[in-house]
N, CA, C and O atoms as a DFTB+ gen file, in Angstrom:
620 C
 N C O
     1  1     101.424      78.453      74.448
     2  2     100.457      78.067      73.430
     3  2     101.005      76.872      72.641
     4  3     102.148      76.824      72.186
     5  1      99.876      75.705      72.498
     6  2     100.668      74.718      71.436
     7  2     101.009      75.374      70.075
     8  3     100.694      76.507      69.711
     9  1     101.756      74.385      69.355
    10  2     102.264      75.017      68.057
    11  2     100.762      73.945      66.564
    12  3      99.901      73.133      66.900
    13  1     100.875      74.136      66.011
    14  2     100.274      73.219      64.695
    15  2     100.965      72.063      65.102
    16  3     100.198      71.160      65.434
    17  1     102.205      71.783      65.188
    18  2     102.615      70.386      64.909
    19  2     102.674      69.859      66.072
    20  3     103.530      68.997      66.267
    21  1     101.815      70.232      67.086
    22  2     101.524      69.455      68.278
    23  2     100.191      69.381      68.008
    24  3      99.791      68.272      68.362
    25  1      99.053      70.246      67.406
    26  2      97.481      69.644      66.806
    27  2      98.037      68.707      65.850
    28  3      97.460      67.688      66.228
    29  1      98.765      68.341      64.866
    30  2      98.824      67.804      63.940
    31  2      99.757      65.933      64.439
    32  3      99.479      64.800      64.046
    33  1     100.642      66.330      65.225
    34  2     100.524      65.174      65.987
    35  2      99.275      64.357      66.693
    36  3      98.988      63.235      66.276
    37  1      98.429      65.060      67.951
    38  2      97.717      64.709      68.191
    39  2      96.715      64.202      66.979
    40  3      96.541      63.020      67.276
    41  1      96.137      64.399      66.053
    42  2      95.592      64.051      65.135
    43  2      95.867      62.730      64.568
    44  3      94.925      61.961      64.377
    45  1      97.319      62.320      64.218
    46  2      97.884      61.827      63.728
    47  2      98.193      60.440      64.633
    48  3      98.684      59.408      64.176
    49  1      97.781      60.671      66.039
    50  2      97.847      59.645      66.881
    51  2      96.503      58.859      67.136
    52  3      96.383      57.714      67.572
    53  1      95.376      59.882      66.704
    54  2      94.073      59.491      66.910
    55  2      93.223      59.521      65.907
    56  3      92.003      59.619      66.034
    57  1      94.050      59.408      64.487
    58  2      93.578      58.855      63.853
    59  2      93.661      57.427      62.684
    60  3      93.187      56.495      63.335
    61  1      93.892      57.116      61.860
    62  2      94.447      56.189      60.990
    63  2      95.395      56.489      60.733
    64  3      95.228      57.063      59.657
    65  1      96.426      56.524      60.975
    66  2      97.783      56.650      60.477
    67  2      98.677      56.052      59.927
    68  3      99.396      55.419      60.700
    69  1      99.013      55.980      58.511
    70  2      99.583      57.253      57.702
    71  2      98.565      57.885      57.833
    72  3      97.579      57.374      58.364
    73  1      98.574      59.554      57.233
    74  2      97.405      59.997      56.666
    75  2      97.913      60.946      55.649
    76  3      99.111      61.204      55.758
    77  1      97.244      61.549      54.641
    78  2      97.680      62.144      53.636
    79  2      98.099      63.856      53.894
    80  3      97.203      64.646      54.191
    81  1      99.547      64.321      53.745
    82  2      99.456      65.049      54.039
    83  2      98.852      66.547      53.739
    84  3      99.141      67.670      54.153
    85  1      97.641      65.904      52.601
    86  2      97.003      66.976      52.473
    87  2      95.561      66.795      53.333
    88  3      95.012      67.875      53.554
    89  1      94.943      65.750      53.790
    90  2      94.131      65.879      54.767
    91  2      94.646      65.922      56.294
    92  3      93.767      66.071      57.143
    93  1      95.539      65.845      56.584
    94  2      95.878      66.297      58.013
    95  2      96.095      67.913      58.174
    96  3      95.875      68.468      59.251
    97  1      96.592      68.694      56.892
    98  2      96.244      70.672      56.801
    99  2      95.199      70.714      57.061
   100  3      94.720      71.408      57.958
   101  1      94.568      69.925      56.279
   102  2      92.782      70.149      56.371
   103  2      92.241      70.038      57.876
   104  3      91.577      70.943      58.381
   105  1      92.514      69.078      58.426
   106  2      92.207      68.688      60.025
   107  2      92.718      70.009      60.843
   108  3      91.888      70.621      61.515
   109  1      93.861      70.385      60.801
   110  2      94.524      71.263      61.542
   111  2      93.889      72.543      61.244
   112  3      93.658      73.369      62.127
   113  1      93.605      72.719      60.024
   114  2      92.811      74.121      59.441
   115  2      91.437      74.109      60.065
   116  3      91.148      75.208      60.538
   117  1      90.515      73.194      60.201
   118  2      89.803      73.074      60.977
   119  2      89.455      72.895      62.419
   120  3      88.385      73.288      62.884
   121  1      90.228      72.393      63.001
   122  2      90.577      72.281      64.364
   123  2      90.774      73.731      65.001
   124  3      90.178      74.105      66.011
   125  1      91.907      74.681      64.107
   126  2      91.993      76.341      63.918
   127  2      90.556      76.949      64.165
   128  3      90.167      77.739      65.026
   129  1      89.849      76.279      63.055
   130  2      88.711      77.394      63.003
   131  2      88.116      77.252      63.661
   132  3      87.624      78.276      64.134
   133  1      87.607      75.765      64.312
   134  2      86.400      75.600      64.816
   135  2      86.872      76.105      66.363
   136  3      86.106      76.647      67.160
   137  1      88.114      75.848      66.582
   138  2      88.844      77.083      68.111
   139  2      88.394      78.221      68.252
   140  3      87.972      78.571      69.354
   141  1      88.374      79.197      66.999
   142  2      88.261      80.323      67.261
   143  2      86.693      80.669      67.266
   144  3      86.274      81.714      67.763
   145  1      85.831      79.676      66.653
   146  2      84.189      80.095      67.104
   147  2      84.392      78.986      68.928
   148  3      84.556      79.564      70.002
   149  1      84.334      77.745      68.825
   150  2      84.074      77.377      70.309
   151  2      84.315      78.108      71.320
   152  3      83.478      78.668      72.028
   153  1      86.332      78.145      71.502
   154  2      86.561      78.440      72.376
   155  2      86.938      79.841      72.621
   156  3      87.168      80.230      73.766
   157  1      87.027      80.778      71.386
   158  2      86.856      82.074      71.143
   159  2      88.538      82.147      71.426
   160  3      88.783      83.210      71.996
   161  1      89.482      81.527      71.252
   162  2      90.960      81.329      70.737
   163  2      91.209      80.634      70.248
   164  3      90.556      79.601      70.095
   165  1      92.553      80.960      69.655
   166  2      93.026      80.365      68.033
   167  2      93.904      79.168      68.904
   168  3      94.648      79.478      69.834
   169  1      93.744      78.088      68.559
   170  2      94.722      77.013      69.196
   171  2      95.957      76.530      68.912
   172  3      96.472      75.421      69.051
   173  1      96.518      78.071      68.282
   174  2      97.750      77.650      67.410
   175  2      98.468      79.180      67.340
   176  3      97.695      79.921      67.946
   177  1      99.335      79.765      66.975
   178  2      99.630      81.064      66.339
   179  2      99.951      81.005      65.286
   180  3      99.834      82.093      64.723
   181  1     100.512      79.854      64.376
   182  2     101.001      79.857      62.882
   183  2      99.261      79.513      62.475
   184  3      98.241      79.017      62.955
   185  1     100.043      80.487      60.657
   186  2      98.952      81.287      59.935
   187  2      98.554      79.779      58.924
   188  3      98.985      78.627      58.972
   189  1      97.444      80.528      57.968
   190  2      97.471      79.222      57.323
   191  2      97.331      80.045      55.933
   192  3      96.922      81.201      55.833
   193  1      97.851      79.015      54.656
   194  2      97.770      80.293      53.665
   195  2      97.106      79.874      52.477
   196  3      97.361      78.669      52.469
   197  1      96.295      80.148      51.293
   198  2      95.374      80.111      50.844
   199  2      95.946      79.528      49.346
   200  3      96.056      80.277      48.375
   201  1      96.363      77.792      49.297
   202  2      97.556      77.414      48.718
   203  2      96.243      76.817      47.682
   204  3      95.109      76.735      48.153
   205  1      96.463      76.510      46.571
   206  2      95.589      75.919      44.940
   207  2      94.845      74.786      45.609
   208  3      93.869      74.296      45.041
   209  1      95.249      74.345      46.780
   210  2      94.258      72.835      47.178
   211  2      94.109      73.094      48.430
   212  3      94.619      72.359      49.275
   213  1      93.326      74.276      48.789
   214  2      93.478      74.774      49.780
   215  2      94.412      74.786      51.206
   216  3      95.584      74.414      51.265
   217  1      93.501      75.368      52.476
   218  2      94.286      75.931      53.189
   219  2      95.681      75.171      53.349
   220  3      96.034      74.111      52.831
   221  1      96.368      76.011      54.211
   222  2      98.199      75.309      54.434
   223  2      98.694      75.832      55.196
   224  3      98.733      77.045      54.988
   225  1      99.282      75.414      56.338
   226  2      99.900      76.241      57.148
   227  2     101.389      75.794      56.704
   228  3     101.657      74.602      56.552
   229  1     102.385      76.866      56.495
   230  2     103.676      76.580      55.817
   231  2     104.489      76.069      56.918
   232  3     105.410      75.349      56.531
   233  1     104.410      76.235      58.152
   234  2     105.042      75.429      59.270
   235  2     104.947      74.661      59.575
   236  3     105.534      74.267      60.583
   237  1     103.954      73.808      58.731
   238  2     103.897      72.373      59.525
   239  2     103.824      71.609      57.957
   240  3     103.920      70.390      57.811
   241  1     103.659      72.468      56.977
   242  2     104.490      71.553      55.670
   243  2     105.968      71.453      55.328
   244  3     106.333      70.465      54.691
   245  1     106.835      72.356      55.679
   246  2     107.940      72.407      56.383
   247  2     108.336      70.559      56.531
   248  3     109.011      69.751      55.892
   249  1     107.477      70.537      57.745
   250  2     107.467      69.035      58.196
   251  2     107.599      68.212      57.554
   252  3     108.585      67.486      57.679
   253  1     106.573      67.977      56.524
   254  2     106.569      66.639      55.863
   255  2     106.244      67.259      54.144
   256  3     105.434      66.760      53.363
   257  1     107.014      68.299      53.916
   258  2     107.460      68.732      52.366
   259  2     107.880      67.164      51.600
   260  3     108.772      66.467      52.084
   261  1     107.347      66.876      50.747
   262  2     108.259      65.772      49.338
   263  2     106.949      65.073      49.955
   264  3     105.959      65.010      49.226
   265  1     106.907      64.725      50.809
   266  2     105.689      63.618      51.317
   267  2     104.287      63.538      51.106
   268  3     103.548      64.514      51.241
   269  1     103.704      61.838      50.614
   270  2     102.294      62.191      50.407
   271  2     101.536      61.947      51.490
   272  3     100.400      62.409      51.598
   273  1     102.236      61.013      52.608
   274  2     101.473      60.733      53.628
   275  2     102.454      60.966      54.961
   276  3     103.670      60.784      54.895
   277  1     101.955      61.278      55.850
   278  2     102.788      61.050      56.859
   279  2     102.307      60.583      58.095
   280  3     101.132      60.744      58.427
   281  1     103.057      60.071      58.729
   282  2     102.153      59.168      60.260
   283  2     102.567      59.647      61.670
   284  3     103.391      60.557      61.760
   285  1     102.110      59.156      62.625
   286  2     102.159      60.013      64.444
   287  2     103.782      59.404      64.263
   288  3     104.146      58.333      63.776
   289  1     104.894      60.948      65.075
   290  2     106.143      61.090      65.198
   291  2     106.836      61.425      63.933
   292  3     108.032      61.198      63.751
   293  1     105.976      62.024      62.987
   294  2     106.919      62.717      61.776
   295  2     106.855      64.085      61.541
   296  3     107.364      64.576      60.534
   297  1     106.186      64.846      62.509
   298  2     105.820      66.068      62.566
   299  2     106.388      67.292      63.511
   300  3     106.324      68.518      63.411
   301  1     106.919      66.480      64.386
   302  2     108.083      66.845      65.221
   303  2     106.926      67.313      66.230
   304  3     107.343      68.434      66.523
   305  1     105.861      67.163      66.863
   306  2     104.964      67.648      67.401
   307  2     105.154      66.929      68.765
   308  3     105.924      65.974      68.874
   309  1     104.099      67.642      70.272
   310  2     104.072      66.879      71.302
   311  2     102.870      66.934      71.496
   312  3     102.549      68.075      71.827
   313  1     101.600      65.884      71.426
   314  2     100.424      65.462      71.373
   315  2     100.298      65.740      72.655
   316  3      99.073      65.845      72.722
   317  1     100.723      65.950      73.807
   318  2     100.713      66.340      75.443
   319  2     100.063      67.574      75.209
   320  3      98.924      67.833      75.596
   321  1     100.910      68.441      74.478
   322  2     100.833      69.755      74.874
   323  2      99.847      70.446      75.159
   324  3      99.851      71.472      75.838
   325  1      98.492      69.666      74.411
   326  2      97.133      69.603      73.959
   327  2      96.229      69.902      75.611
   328  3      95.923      68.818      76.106
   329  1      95.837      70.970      76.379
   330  2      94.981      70.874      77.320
   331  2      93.896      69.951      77.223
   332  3      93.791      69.330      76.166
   333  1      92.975      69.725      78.240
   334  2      91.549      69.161      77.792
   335  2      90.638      69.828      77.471
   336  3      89.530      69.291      77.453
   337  1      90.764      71.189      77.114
   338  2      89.516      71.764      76.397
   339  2      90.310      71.936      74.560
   340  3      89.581      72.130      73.587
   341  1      91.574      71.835      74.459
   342  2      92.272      71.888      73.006
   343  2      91.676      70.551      72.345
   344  3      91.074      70.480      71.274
   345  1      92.012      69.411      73.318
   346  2      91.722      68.027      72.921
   347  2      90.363      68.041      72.535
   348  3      90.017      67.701      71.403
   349  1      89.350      68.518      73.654
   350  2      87.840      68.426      73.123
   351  2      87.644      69.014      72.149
   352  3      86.746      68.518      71.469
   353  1      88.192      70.072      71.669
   354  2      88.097      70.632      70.305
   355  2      88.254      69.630      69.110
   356  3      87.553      69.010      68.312
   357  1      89.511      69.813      69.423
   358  2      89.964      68.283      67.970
   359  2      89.160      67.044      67.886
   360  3      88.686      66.348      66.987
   361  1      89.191      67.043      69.082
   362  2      88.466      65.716      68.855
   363  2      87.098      65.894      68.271
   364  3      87.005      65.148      67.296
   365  1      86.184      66.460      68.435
   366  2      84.988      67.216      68.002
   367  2      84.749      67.382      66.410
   368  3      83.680      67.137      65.850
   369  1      86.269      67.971      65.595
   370  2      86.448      68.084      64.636
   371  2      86.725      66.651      63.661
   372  3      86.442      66.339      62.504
   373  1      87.276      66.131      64.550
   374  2      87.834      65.055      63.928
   375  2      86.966      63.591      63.671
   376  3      87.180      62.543      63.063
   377  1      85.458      64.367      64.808
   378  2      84.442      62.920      64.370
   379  2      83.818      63.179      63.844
   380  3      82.880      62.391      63.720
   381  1      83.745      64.795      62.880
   382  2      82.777      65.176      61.573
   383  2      83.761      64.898      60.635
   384  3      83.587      64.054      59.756
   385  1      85.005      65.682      60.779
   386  2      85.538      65.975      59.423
   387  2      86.717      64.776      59.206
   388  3      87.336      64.673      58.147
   389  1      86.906      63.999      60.222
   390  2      87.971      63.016      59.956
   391  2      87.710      61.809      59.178
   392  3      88.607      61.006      58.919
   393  1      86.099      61.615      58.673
   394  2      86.013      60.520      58.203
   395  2      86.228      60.654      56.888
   396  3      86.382      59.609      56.256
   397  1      86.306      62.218      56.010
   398  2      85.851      62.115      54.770
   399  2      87.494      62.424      54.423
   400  3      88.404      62.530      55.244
   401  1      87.585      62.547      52.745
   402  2      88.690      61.849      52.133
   403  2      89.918      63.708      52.160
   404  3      89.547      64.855      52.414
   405  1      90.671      63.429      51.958
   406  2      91.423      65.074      51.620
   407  2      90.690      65.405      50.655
   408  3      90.012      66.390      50.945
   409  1      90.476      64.932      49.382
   410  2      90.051      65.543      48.396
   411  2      88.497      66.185      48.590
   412  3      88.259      67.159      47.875
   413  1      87.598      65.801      49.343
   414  2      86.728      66.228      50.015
   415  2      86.690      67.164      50.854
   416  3      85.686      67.876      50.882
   417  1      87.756      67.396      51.733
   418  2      88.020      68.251      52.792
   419  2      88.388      69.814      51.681
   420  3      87.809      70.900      51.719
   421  1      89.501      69.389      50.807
   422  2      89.789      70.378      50.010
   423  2      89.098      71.337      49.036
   424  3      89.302      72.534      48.838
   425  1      88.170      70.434      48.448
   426  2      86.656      70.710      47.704
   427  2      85.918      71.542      48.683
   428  3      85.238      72.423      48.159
   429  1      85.887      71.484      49.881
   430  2      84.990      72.140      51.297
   431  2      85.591      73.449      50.727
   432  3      85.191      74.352      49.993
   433  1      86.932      73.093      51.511
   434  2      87.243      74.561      51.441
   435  2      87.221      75.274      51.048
   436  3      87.178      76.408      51.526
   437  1      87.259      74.608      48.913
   438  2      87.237      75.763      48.216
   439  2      85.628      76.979      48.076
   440  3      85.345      78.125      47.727
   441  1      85.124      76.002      48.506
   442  2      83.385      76.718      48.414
   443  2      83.214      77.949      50.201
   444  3      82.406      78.737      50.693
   445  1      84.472      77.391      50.495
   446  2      84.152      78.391      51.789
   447  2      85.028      79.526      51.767
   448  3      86.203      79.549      51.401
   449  1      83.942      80.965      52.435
   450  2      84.806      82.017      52.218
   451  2      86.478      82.335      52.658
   452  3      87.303      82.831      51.890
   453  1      86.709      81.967      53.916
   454  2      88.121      82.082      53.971
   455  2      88.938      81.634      53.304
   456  3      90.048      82.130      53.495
   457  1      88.879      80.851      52.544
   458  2      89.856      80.233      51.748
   459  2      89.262      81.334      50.375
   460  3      90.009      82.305      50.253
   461  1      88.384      81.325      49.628
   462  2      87.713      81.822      48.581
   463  2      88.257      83.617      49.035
   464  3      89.058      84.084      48.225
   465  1      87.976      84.294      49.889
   466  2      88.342      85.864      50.151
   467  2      89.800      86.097      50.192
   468  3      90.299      87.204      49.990
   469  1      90.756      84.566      50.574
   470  2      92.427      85.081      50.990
   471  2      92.368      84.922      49.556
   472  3      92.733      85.948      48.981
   473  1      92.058      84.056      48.846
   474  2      92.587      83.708      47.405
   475  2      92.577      85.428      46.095
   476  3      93.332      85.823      45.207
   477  1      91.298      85.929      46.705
   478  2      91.078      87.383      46.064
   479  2      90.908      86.410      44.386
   480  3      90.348      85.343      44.136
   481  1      91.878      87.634      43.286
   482  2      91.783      87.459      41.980
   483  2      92.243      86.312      41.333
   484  3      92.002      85.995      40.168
   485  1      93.318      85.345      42.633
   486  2      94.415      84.506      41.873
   487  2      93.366      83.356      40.782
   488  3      92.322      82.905      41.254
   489  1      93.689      83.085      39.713
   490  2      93.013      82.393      39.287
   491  2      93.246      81.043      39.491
   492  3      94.440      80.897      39.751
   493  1      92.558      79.829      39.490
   494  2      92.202      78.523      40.243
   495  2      93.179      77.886      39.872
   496  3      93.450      78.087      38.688
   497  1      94.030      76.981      40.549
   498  2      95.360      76.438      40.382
   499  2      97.025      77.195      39.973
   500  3      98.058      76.657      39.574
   501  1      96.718      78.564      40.266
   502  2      97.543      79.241      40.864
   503  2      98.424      79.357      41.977
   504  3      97.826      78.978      42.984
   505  1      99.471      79.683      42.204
   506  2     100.200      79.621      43.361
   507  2      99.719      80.960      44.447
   508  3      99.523      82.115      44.069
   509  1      99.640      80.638      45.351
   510  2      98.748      81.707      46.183
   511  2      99.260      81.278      47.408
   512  3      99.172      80.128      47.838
   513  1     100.148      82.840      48.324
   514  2     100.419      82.808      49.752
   515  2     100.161      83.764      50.268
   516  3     100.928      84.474      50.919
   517  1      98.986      83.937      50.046
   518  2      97.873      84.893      51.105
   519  2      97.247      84.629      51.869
   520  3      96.301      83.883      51.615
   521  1      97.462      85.110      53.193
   522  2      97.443      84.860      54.361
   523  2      95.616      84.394      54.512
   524  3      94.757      85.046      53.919
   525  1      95.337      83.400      55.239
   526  2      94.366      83.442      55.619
   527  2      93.676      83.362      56.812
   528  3      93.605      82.338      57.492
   529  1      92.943      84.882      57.195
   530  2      92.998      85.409      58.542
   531  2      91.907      84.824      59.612
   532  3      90.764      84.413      59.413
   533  1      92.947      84.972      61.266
   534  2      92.041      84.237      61.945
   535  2      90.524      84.838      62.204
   536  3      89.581      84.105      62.504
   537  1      90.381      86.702      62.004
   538  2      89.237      86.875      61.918
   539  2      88.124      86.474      60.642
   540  3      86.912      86.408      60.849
   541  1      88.663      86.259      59.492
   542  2      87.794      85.792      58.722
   543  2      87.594      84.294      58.651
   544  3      86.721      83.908      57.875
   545  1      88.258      83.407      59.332
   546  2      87.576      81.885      60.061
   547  2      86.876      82.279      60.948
   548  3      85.728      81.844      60.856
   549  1      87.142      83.234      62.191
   550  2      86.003      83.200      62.902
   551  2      84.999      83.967      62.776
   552  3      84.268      84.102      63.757
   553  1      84.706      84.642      61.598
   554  2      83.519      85.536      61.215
   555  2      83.084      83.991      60.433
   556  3      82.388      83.203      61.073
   557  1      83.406      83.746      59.450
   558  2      82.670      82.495      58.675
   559  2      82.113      81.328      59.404
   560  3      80.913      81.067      59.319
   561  1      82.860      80.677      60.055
   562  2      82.543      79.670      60.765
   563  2      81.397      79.909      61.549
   564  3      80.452      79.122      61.508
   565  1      81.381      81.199      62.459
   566  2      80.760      81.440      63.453
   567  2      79.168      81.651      63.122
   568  3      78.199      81.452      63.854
   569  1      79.217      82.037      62.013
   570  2      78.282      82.503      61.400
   571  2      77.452      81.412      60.788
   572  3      76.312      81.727      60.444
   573  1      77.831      80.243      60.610
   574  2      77.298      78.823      60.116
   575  2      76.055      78.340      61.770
   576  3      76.257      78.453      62.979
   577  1      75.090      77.918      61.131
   578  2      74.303      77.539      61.756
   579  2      74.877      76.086      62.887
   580  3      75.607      75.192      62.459
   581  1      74.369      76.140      64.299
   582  2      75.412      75.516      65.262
   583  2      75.469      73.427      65.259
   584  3      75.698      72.493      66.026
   585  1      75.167      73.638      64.146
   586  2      75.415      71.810      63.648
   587  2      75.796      71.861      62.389
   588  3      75.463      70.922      61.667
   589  1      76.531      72.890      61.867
   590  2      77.443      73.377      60.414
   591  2      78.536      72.049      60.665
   592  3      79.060      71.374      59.778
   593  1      78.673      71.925      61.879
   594  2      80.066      70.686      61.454
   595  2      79.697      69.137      62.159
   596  3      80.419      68.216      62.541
   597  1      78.324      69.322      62.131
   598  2      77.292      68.323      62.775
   599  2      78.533      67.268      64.025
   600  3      79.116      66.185      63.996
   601  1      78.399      68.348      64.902
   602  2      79.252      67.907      66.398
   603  2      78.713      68.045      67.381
   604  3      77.572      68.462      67.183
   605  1      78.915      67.925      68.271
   606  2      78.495      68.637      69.711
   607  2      79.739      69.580      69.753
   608  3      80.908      69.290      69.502
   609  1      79.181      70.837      70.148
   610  2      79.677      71.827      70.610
   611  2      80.366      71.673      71.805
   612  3      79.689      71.622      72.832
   613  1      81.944      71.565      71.903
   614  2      82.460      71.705      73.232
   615  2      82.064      72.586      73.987
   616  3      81.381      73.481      73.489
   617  1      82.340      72.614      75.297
   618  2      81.886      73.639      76.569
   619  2      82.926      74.114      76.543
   620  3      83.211      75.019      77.327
């Protein structure tokens, strides 16, 4: 199975790079979800966790911790690793959600339940590392009407 920091490479190669490393979580958090409604698997096994500016996967901030931006080869990732139905995924994701800004992506999230249900009571700009689960991305997502991320649906 690829890891995050081989989606997060690939990303990072195909898209503008630098990019901020709070919109490339965002990409990868999505790329996650929209896996587990398309292709009905998670394209990753690391979790993502339900951090004050939303989602985060702690393994691939690890990566580029202190940093505001980071660019393709700082992630320690292998953009190969990516099959051609992983790639059609991302890529899919990345021509709805790659154009708009992190702070946009982050604002998404907060209005969406997986991020909003891991968070529970914490109050808003709180520190919060509660897990946020792959069945409740793919109950939410799935459940969005099938141009929710106005794409074509990979096969």
């Amino acid at each position: 199975m690829v890891r995050v920091n081989d989606v997060a490479e690939y990303i990072l190669q195909n898209c503008s790079s630098p990019m901020s490393a709070m919109k490339l979580q965002k990409l990868c958090y999505y790329s996650q979800a929209w896996s587990l409604v398309w292709d009905d698997a998670p394209l990753f096994a690391q979790e993502f966790q339900a951090w004050k500016n939303g989602p985060v996967c702690p393994d691939l901030y690890s990566e580029h911790r202190g940093q505001f931006s980071v660019e393709a080869g700082e992630v320690n990732g292998n953009a190969c690793a990516l099959n051609s139905m992983q790639r059609e995924t991302v890529d899919a994701v990345l021509k709805y959600y790659g154009k708009h800004s992190a702070q946009w992506l982050s604002d998404l999230t907060h209005a969406e339940a997986p991020w909003l249900e891991a968070r529970g009571d914490n109050e808003e700009g709180t520190r919060c590392m509660n897990v946020i689960s792959q069945a409740a991305m793919a109950e939410y997502y799935g459940s969005l009407p099938p141009d929710a991320a106005n794409t074509d649906i990979p096969n």
